[in-house]
DSSP file (Angstrom, degrees, kcal/mol; ACC not computed):
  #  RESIDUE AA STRUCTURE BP1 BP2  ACC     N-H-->O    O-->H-N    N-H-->O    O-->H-N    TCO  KAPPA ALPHA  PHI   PSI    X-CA   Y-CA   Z-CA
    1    1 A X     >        0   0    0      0, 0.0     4,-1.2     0, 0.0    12,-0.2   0.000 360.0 360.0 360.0 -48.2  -16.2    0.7  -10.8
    2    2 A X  T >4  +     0   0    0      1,-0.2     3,-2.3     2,-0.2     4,-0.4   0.928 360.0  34.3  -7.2 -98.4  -15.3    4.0  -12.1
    3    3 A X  G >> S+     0   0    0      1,-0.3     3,-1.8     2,-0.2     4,-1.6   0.824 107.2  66.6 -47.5 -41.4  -18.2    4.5  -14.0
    4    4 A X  G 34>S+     0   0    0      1,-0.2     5,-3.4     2,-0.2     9,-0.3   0.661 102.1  55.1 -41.9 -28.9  -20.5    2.7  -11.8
    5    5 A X  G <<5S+     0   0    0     -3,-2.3    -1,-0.2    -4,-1.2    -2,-0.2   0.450 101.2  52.5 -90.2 -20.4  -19.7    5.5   -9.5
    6    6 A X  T <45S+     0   0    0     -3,-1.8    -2,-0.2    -4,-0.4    -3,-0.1   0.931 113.8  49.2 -88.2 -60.5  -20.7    8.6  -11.9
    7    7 A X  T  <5S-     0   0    0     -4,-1.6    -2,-0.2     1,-0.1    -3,-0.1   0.195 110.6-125.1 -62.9   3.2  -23.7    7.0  -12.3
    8    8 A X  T   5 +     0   0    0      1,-0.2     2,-0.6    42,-0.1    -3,-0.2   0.936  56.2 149.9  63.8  56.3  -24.4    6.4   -8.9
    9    9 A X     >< +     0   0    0     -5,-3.4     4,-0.8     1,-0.2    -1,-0.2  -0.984  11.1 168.1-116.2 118.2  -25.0    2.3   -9.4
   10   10 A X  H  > S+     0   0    0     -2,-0.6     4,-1.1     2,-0.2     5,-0.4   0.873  73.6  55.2 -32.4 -79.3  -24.1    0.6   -6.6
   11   11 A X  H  > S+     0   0    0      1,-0.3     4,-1.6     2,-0.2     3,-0.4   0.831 116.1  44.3 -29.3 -50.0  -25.4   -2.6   -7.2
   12   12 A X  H >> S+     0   0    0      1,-0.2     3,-1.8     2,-0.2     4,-1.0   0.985 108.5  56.9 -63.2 -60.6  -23.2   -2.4  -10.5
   13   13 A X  H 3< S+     0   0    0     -4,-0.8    -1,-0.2     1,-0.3    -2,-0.2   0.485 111.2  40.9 -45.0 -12.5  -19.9   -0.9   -8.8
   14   14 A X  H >X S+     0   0    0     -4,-1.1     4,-1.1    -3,-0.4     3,-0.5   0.727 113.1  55.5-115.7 -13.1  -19.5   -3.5   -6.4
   15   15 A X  H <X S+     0   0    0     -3,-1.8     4,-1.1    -4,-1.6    -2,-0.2   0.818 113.6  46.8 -65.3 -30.5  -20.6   -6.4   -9.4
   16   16 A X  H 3< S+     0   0    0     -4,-1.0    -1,-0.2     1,-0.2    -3,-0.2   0.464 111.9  50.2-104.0  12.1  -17.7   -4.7  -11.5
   17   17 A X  H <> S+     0   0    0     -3,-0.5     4,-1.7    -5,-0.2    -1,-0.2   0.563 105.6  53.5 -80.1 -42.2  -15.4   -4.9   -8.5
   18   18 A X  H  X S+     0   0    0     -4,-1.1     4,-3.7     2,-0.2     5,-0.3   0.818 109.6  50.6 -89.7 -25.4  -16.0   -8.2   -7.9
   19   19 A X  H  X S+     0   0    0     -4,-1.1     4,-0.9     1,-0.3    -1,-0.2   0.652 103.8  54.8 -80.2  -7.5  -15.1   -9.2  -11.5
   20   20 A X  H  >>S+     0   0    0      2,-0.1     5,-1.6     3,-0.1     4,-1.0   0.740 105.5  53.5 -84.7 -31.9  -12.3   -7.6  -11.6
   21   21 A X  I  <>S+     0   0    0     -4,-1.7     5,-4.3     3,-0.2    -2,-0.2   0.947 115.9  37.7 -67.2 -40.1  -11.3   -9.6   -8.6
   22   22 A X  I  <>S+     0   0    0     -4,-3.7     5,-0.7     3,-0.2    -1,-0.2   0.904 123.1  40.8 -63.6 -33.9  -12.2  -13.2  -10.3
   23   23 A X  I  <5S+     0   0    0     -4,-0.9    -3,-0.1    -5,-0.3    -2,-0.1   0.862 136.5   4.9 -93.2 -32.5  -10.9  -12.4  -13.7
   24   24 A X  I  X5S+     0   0    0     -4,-1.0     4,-1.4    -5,-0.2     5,-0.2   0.713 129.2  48.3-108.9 -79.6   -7.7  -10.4  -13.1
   25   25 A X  I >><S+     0   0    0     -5,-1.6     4,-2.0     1,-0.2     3,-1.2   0.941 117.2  40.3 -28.9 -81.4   -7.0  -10.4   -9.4
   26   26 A X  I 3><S+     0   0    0     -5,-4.3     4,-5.8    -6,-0.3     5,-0.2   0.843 112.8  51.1 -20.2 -61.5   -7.5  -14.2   -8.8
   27   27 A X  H 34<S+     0   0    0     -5,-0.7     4,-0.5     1,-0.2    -1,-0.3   0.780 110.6  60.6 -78.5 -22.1   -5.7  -15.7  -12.0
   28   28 A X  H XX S+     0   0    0     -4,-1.4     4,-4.8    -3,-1.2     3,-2.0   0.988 110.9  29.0  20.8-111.6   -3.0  -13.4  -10.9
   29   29 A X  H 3X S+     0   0    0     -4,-2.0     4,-1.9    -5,-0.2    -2,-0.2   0.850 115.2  57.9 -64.4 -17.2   -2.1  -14.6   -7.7
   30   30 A X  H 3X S+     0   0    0     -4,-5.8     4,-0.9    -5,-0.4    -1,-0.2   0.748 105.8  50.4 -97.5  19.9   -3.0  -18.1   -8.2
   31   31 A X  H <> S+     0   0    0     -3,-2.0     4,-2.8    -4,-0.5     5,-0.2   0.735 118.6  43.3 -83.6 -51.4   -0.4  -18.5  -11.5
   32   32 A X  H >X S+     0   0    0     -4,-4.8     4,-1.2     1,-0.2     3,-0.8   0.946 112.9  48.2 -64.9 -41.1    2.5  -16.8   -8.9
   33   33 A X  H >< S+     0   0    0     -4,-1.9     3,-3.1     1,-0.3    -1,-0.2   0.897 110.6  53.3 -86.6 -41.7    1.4  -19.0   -5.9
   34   34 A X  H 3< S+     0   0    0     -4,-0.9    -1,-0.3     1,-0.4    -2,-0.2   0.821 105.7  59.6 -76.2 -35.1    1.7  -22.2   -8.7
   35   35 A X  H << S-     0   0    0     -4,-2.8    -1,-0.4    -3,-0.8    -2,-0.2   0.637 102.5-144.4 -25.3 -47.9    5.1  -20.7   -9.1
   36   36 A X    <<  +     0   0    0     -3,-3.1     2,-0.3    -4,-1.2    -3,-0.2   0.663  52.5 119.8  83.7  31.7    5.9  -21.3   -5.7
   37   37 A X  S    S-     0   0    0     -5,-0.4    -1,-0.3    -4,-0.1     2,-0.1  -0.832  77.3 -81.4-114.5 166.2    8.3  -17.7   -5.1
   38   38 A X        +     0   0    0     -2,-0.3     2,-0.2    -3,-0.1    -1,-0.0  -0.323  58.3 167.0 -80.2 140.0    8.0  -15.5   -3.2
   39   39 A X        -     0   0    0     -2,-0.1    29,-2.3     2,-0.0    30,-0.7  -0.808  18.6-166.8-159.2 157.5    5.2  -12.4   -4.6
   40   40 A X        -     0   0    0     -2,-0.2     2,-0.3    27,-0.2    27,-0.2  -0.866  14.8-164.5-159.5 134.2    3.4   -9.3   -3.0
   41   41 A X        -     0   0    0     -2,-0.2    25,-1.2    25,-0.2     2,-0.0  -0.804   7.1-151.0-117.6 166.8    0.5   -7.8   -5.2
   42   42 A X        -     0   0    0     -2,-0.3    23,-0.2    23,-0.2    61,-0.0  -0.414  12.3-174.3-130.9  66.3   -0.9   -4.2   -4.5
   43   43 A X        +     0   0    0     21,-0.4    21,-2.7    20,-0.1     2,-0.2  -0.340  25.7 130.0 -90.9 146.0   -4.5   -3.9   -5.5
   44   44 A X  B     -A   63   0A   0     19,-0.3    19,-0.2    21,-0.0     2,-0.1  -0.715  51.3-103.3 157.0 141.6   -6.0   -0.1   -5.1
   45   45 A X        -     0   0    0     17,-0.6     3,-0.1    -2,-0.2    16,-0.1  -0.362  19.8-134.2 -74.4 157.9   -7.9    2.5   -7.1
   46   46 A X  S    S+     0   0    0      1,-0.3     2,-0.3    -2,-0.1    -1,-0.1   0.551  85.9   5.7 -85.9 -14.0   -6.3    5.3   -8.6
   47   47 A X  S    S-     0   0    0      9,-0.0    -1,-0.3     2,-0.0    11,-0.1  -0.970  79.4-109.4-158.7 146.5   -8.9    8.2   -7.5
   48   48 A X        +     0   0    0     -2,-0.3     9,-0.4    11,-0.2    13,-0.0  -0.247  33.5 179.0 -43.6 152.9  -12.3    8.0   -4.9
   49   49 A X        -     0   0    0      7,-0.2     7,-0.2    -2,-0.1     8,-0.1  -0.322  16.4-164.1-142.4  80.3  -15.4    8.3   -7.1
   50   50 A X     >  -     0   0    0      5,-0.3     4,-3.2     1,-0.1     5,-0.2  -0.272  20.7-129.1 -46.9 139.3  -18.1    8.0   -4.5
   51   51 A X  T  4 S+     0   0    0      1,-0.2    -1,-0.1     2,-0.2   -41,-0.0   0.445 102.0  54.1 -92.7  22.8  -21.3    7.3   -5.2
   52   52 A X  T  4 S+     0   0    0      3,-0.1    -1,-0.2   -44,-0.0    -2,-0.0   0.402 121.7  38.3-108.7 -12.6  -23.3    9.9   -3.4
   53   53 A X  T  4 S-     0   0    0     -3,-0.2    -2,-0.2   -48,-0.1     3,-0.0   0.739  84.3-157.9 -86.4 -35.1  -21.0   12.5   -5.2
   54   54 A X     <  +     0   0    0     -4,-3.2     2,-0.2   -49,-0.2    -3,-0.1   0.648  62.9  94.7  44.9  29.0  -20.6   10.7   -8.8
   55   55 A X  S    S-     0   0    0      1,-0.3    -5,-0.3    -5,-0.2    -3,-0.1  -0.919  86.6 -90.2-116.8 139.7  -17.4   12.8   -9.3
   56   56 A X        -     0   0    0     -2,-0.2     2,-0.3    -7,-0.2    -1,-0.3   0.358  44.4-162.5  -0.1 157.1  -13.5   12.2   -8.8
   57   57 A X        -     0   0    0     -9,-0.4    -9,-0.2     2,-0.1    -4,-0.0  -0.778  29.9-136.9-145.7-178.5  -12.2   13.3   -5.2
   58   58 A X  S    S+     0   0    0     -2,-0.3     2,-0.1   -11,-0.1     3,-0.1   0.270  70.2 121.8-118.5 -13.0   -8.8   14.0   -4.0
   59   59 A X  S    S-     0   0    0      1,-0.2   -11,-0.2     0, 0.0    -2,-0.1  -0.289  72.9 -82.9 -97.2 111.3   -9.8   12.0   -0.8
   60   60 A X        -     0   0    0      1,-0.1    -1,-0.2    -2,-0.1     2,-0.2   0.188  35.8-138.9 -31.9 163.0   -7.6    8.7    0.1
   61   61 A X        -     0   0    0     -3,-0.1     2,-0.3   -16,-0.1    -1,-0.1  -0.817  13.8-124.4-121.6 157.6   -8.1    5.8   -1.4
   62   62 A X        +     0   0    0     -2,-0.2   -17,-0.6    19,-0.1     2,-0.3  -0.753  34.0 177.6-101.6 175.9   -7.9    2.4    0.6
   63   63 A X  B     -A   44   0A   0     -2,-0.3     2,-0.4   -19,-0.2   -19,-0.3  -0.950  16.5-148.6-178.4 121.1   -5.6   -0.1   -0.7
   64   64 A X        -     0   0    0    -21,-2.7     2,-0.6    -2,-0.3   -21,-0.4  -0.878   6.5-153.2-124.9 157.6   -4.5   -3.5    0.4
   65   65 A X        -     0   0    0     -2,-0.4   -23,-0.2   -23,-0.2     2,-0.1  -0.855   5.4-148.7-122.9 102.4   -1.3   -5.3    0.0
   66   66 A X        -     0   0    0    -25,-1.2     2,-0.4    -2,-0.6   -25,-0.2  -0.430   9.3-171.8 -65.0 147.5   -0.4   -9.1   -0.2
   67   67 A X    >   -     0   0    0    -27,-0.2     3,-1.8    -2,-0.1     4,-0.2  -0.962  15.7-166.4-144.1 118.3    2.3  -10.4    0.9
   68   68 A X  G >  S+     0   0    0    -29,-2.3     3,-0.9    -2,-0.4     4,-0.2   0.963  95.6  59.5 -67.1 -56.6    3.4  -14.2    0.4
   69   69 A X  G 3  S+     0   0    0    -30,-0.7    -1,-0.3     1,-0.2     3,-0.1   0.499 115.3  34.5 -38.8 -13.8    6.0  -14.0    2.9
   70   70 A X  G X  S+     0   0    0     -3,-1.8     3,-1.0     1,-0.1    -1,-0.2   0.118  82.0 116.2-150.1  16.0    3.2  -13.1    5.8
   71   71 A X  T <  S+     0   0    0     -3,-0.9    -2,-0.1    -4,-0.2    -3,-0.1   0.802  75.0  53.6 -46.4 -39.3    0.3  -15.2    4.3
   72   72 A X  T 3  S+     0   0    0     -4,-0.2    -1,-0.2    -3,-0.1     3,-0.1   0.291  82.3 110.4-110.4  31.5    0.4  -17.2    7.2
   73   73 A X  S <  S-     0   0    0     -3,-1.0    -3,-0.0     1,-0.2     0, 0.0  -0.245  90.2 -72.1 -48.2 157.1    0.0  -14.3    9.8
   74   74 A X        -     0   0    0      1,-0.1     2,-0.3     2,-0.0    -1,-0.2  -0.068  49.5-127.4 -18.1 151.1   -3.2  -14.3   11.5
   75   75 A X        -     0   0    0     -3,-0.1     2,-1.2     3,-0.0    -1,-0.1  -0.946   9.7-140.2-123.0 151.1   -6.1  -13.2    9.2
   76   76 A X    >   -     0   0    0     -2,-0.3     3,-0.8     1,-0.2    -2,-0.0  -0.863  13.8-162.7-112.9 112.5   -8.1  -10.4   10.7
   77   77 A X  T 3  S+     0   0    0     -2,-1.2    -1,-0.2     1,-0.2    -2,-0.0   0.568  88.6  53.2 -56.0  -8.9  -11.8  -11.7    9.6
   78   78 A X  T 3  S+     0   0    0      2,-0.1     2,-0.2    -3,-0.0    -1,-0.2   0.558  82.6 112.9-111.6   0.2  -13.4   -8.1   10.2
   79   79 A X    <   -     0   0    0     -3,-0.8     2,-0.3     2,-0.0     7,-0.0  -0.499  51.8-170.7 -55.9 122.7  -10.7   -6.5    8.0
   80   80 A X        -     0   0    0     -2,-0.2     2,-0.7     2,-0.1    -2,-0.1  -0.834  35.9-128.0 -73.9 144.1  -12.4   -5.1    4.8
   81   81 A X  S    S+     0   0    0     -2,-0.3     2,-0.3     4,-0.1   -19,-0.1  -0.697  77.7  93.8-126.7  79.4  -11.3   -3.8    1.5
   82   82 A X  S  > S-     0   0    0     -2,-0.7     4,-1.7   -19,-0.1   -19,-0.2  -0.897  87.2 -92.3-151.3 170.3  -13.5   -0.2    1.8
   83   83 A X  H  > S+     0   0    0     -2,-0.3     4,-2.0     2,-0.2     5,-0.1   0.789 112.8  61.4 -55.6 -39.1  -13.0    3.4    3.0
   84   84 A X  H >> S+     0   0    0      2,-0.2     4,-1.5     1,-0.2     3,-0.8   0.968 114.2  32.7 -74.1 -86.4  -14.3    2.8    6.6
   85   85 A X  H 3> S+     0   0    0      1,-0.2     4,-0.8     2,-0.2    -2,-0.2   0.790 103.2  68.1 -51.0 -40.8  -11.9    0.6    7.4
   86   86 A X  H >< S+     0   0    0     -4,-1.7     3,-1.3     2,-0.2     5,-0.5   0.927 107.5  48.6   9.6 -85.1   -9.3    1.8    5.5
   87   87 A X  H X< S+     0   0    0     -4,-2.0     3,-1.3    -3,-0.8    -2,-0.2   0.915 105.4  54.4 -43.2 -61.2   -9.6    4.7    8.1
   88   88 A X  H 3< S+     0   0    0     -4,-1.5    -1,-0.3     1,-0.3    -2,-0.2   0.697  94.2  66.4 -59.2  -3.4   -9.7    2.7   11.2
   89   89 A X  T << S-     0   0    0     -3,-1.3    -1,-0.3    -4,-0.8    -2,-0.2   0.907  90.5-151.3 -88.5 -38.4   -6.8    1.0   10.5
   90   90 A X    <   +     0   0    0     -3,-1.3     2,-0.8    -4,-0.4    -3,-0.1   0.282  54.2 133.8  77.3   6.0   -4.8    4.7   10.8
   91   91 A X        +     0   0    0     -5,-0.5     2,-0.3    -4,-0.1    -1,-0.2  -0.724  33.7 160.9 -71.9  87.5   -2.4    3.1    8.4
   92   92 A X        -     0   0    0     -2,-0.8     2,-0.2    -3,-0.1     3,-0.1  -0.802  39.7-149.2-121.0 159.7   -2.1    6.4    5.9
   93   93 A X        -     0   0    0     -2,-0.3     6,-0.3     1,-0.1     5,-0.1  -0.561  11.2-171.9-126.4  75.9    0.4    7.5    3.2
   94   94 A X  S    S+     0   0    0      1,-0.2     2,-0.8    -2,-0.2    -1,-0.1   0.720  81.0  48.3 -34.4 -46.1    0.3   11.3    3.4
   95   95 A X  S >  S-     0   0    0      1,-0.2     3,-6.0    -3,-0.1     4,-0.3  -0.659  85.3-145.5-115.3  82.6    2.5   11.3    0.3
   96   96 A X  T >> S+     0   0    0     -2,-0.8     3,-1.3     1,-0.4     4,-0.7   0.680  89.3  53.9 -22.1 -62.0    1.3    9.1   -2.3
   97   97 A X  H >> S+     0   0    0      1,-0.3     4,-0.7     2,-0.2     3,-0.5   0.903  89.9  77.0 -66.4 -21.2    4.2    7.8   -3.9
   98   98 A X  H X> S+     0   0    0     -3,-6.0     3,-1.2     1,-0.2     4,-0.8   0.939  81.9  72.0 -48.4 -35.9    5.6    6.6   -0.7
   99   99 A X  H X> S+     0   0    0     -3,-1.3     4,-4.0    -4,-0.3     3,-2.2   0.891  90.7  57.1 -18.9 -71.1    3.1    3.9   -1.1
  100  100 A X  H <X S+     0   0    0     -4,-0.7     4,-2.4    -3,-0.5    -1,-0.3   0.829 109.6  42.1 -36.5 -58.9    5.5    2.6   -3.9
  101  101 A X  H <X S+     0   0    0     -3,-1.2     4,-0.6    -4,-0.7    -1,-0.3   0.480 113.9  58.6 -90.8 -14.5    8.7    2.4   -1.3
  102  102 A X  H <X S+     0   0    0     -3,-2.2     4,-1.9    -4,-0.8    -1,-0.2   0.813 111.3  41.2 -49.8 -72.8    5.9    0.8    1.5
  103  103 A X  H  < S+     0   0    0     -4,-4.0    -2,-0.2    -5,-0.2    -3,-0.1   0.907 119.2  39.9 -59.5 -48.8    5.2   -1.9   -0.9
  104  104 A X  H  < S+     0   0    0     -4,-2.4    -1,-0.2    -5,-0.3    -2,-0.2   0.882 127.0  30.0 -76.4 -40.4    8.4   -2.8   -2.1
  105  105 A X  H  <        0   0    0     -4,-0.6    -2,-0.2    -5,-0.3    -3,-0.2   0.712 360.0 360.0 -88.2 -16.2   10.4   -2.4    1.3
  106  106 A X     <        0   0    0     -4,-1.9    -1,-0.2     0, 0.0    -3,-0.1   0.124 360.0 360.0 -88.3 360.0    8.2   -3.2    4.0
């Protein structure tokens, strides 16, 4: 996605997104769910690279967190894993490594 993003591919960035989700994400969580304990994964970019800039930013990143334990919460169907929503959510971590102490404690 990275690169897809200096080069201002779209098409590509959200094809190499989505392969990282079958090929890594996926087999991921469905070996712990076969496990049957209890798991939280934390999927999130390390840096922005928009593609109407095609450079790094400093600019949050959105970020989602699973949680096994709260799997059978409501699911909010208009929920997205993007910037715009990101934002609406108002859910921010001013100080990046708090994230870490979010994920594990929350």
């Amino acid at each position: 996605p990275d690169e897809c993003g200096h080069r201002h591919e779209i098409e590509n960035k959200k094809k190499s997104i989505e392969i990282i989700d079958s090929k890594v994400v996926g087999p991921i969580y469905d070996a712990l769910k076969e496990i049957g304990e209890d798991f939280k994964i934390l999927v999130m970019p390390d840096h922005p690279t928009p593609l109407a800039l095609r450079t790094h930013t400093h600019e949050p990143v959105p970020y989602m967190i699973f949680d096994s334990r709260k799997e059978n919460l409501e699911k909010n169907e208009k929920a997205t894993y993007d910037e715009a929503y990101a934002e609406s959510t108002g859910i921010y971590n001013e100080i990046g490594f708090h994230l870490m102490d979010k994920f594990i404690n929350d």
